[in-house]
C-alpha positions in Angstrom: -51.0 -80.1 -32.1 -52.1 -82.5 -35.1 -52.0 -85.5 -32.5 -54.3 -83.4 -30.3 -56.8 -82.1 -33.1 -56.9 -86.4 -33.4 -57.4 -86.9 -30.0 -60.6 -84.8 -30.0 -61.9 -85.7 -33.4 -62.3 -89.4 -32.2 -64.1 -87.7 -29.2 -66.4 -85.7 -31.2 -67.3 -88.7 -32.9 -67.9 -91.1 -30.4 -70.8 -88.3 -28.9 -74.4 -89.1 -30.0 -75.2 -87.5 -33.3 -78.2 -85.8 -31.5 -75.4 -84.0 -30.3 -75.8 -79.6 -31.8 -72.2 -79.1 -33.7 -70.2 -76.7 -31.5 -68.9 -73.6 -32.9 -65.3 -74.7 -32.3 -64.0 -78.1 -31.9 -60.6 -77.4 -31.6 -59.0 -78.7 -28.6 -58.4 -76.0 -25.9 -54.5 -75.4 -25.2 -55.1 -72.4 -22.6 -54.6 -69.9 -19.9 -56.0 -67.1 -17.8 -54.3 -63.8 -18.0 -54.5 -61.8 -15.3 -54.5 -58.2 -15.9 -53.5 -56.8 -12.7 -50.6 -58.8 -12.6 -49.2 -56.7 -15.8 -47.7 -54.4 -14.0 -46.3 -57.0 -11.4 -43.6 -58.7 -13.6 -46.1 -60.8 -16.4 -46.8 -57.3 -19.1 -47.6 -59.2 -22.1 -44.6 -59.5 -23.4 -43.8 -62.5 -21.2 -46.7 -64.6 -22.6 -45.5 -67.3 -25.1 -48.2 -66.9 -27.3 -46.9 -69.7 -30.0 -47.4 -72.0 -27.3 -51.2 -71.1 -26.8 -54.7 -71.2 -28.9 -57.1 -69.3 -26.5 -56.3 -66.8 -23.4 -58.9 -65.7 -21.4 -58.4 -61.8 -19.8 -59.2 -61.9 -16.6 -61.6 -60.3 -15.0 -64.7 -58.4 -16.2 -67.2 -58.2 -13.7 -71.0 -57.4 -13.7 -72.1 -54.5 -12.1 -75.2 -52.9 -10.0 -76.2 -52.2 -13.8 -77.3 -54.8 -16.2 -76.3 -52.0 -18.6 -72.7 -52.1 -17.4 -69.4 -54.5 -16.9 -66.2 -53.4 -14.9 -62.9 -53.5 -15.5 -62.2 -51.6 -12.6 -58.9 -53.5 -10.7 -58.5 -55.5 -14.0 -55.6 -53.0 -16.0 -58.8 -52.4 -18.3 -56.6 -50.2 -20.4 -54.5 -53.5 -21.6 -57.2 -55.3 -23.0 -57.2 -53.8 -26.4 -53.7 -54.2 -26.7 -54.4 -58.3 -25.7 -56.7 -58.6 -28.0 -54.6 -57.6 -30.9 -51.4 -59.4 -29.4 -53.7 -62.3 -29.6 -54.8 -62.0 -32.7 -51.2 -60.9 -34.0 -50.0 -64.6 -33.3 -53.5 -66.2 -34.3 -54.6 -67.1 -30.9 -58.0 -66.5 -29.3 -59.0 -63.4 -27.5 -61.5 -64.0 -24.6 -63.2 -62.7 -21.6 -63.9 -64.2 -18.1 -66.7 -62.4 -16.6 -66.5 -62.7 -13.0 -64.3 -64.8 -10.6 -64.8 -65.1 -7.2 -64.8 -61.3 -6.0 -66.6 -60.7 -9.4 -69.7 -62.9 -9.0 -71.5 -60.1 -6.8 -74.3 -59.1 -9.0 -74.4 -62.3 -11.7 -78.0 -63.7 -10.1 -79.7 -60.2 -10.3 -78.4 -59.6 -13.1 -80.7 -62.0 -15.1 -83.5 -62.6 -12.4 -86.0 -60.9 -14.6 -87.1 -61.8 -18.5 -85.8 -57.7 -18.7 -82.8 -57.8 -16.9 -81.8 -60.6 -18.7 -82.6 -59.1 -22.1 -80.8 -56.2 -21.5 -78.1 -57.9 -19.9 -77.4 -60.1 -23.2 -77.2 -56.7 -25.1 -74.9 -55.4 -22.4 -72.5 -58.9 -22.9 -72.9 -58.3 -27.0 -71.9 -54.7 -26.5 -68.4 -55.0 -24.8 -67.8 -58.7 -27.1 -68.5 -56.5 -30.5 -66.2 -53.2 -28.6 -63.3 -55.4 -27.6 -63.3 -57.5 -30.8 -63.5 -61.0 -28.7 -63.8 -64.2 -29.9 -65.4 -65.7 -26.6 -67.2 -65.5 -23.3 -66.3 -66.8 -20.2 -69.0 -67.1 -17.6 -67.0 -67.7 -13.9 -69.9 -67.1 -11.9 -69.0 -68.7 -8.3 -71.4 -70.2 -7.7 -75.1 -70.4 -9.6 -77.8 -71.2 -6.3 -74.8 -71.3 -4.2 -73.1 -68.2 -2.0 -69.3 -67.5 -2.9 -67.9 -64.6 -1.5 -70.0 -64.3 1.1 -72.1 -61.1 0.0 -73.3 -62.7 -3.5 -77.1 -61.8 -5.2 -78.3 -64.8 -4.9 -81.6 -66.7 -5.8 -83.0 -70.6 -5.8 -83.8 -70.3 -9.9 -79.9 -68.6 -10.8 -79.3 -72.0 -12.6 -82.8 -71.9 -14.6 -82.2 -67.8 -15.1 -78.7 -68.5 -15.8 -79.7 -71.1 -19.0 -82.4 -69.0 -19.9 -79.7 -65.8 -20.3 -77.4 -68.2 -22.2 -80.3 -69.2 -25.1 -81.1 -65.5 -25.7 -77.6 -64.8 -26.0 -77.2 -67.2 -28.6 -79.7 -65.7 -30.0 -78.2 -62.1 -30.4 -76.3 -61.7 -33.7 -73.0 -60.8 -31.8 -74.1 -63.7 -29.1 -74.3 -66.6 -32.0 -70.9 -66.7 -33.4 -69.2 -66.2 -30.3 -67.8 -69.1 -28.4 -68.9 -69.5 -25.3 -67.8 -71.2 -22.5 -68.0 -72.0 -18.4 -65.3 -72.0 -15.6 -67.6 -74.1 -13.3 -66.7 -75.8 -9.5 -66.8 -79.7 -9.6 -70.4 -80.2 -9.3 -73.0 -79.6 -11.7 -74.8 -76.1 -11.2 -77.1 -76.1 -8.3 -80.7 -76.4 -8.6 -83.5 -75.0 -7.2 -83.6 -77.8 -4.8 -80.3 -77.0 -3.6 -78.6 -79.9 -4.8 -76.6 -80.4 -7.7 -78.7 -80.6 -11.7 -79.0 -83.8 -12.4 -79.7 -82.6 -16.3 -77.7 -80.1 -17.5 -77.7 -80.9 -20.9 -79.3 -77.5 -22.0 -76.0 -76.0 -21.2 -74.5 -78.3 -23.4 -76.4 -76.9 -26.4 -75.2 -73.6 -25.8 -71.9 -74.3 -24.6 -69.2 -74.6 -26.9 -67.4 -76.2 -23.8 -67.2 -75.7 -19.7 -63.5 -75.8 -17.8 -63.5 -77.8 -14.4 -62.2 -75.6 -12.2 -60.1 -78.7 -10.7 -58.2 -76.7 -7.4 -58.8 -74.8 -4.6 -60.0 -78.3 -3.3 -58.0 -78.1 -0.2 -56.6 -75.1 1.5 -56.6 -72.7 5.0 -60.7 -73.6 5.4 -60.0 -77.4 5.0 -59.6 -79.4 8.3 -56.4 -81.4 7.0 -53.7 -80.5 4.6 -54.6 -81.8 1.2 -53.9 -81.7 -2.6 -54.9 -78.3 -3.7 -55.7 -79.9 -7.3 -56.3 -83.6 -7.4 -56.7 -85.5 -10.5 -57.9 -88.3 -8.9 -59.8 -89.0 -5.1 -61.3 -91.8 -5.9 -58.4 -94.0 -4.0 -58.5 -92.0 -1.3 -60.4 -92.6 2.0 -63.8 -91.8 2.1 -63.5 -89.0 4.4 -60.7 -87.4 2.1 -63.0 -87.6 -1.0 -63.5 -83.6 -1.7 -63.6 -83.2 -5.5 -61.0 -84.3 -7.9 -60.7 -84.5 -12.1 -61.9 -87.8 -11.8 -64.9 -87.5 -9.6 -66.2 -84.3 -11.5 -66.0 -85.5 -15.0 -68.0 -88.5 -13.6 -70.2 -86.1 -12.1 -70.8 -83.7 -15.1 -71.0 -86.6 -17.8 -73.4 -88.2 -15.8 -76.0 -85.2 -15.5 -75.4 -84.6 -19.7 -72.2 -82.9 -20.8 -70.4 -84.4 -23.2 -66.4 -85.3 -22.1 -65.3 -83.7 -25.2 -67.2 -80.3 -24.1 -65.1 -80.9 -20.6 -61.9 -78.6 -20.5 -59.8 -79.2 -17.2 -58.5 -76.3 -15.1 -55.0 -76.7 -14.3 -53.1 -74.9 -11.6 -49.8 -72.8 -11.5 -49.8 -72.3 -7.9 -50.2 -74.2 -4.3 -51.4 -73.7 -1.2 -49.6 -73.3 2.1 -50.2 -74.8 5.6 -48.3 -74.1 8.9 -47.8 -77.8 10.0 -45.8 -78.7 13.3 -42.7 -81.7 12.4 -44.7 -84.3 15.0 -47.4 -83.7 12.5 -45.6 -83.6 9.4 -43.6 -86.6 9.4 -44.9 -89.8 9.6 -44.1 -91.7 13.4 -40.6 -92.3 13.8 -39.7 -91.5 10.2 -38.6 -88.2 8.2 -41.9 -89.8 5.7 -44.2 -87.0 5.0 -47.6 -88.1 6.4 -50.9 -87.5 4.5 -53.3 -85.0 5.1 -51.2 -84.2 8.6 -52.8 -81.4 10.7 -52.4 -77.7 10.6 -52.1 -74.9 12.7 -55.2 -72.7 11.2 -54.7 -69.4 13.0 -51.1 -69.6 11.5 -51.1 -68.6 8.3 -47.6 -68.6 6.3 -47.4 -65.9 4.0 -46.8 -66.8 0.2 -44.8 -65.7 -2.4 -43.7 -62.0 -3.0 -47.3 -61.5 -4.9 -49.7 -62.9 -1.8 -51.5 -60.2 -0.1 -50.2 -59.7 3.4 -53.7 -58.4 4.4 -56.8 -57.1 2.6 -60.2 -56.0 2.7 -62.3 -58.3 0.2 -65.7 -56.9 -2.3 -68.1 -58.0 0.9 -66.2 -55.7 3.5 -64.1 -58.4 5.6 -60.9 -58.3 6.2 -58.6 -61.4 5.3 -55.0 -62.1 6.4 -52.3 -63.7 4.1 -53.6 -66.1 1.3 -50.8 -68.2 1.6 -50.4 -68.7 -1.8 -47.3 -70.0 -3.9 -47.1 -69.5 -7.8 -44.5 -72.4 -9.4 -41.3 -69.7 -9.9 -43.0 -68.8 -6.1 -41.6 -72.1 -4.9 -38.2 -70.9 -6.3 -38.0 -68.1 -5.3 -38.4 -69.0 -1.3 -36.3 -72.0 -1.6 -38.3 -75.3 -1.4 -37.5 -75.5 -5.5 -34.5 -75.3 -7.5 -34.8 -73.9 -10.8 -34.7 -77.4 -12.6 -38.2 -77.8 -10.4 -36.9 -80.1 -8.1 -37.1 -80.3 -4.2 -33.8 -78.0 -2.9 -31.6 -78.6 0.1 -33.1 -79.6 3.3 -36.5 -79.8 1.6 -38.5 -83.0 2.4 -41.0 -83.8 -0.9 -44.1 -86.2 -1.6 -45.7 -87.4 -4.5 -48.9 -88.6 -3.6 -50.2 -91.0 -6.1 -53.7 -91.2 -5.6 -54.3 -87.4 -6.3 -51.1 -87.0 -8.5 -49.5 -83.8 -6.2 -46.7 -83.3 -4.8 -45.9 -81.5 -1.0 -42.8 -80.2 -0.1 -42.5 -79.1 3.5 -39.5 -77.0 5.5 -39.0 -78.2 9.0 -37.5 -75.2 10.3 -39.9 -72.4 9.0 -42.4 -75.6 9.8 -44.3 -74.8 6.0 -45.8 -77.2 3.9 -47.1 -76.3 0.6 -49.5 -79.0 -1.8 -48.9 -77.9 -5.5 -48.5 -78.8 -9.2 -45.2 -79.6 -10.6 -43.9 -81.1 -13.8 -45.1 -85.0 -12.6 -48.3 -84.2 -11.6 -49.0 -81.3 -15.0 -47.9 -84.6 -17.2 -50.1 -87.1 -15.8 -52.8 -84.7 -16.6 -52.4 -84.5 -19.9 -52.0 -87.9 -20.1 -55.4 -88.2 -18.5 -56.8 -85.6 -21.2 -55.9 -87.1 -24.2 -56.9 -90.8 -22.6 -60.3 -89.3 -21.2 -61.0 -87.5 -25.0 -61.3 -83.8 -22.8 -61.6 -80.5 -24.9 -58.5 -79.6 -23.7 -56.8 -77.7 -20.5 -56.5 -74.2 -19.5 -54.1 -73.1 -16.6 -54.7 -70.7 -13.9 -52.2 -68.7 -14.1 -50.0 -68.0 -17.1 -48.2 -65.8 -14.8 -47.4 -68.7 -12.4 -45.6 -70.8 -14.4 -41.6 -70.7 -14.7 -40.2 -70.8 -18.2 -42.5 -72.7 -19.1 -41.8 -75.9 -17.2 -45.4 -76.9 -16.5 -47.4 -75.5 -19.6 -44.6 -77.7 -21.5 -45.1 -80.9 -19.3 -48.7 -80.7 -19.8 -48.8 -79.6 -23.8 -46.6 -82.9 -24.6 -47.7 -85.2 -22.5 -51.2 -84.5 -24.3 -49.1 -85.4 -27.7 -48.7 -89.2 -29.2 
């Protein structure tokens, strides 16, 4: 931890001294907990909390009411007791407020000078009842639909920095640290494009995490890494977001790289991909960015909904989607992390992510593994970045990735 603290010192001072001082500049070593998974084998018990600085509870979402949040779906009941586990082993207690099927009422929410006011007393309300040391905003997405039935209005990214100065502002507001879970494009404007200036969110920021996966999956046209740190190698046409590209991005419109945390992921997606198209011609090579069959969805791990009806009404089929001790569980691991038996594996080294594919069940799955976790932190701690935080801590398995990525961010 003292070689990280170093790492982000020397980033802290290489920013402009017109720079506001943060309220924390410790480097981020983090996670999203996921309360409904509690009761789903990660109660938390499981969590290694020595291994940790700041969790985030996950979710709290807005309401209809700018007087009320929800923890409805959420195991609301547990966040007391995570709050004072947290505390109990001298790591940070936060909130994410939102998520994707959480973002409903976010732009309504502070549309008007009085919803937003009472909407920052709402915020200060629950931080002061819970005892919380931070705020996490995941709105998905500011001027942009999500979920498909989202408020949404051209000024949410004015309305949205507005509502973030007069919660500094509030005496609970000020000493809390607050922070973003943001896509890999600044916020979009009211011209529908992405801010070229955010640097008012960077004055009230402590930092903003990249939510770097979710890049490919089931609505892409080709298999492709789910969490890329890099694209930039890659063919034009398979340039959709990466690390790299974002931090470029964000930097470039006025964040600071040491206010930058980078969302890591737990999990992959999978694809059901025929063998003509998953081996390269001739070979038993696993081709890049091979076709799919789209109206075939594989089911995921024991925890992947086998069907649902999401917050807008529509119905969705399986998600497809593989935690790390998911990958073991169905056989294309073994528990040392590596491919199994009569498992073909690639390590693409453009985007740093592995694939592992089964010809018989015809799956193929683009994840994060112990490789692709370390060159990330290498990249972190090269870059000067806040820090990490990884979605889940319930996806990992013993460990193996928060490990990889923790000491490959040390000297």
């Amino acid at each position: 931890m003292l070689c990280i603290l170093a790492v982000s010192l020397l980033a802290l001072s290489a920013v402009s001294t017109s720079t506001p001082t943060t309220h924390s500049t410790f480097p981020v070593v983090g996670a999203w907990y996921t309360g409904w998974h509690a009761t789903e084998g990660f109660p938390l018990s499981s969590v290694s909390w020595g291994k940790y600085n700041t969790l985030y509870y996950s979710f709290v979402t807005p309401t209809s009411s700018v007087d009320s949040l929800s923890l409805d779906g959420s195991n609301g009941d547990l966040l007391p007791q995570f709050v004072s586990d947290a505390h109990s082993n001298g790591v940070a207690a936060h909130v994410a407020v939102g998520g994707w099927l959480g973002s409903v009422w976010f732009s309504s929410s502070i549309a008007t000078s009085e919803n937003r006011t009472a909407f920052v007393k709402t915020v200060a309300k629950f931080a002061h009842q819970y005892n919380v040391d931070g705020i996490q905003f995941d709105w998905e997405y500011p001027g942009r639909q999500g979920a498909g039935c989202n408020t949404i209005n051209v000024n949410d990214t004015s309305n949205f920095l507005n509502f973030l100065q007069e919660l500094r502002r509030n005496p609970v507001g000020a000493n809390l640290t607050l922070s973003a879970a943001v896509s890999l494009a600044p916020f979009t404007g009211a011209s529908g494009n992405p801010s070229a200036d955010v640097s008012g969110f960077a004055q009230v920021f402590d930092y903003i995490t990249l939510m770097n996966y979710d890049v490919w999956g089931s609505w892409s046209e080709h298999v492709g890494p789910n969490a890329p740190l890099n694209d930039t190698c890659a063919s034009s046409t398979n340039q959709k977001g990466s690390a790299v590209s974002a931090i470029k991005a964000w930097t470039a419109a006025g964040m600071p790289v040491n206010k930058i945390v980078l969302g890591v992921a737990s999990y992959g997606h999978s694809f059901s991909v025929s063998p003509s198209a998953a081996f390269e011609s001739g070979t038993k090579t696993l081709a890049a960015y091979p076709a799919f069959n789209a109206s075939k969805q594989p089911l995921g791990d024991v925890w992947d909904d086998t069907s649902s009806v999401d917050v807008c009404g529509v119905s969705h089929g399986p998600g497809g989607t593989f935690r790390f001790w998911g990958l073991m569980d169905d056989g294309f691991l073994t528990k040392e992390g590596t491919p199994a038996d009569g498992i073909y594996y690639r390590y693409d080294e453009c985007s740093q992510t592995p694939y592992v594919y089964n010809e018989t069940s015809q799956v193929m799955i683009s994840f994060d593994n112990t490789q692709s976790l370390a060159a990330k932190g290498k990249f972190i701690q090269e870059t000067g970045l806040r820090g990490f935080t990884m979605w889940e801590a319930a996806g990992d398995y013993d460990d193996m990735l928060l490990d990889s990525i923790s000491n490959a961010m040390e000297c």
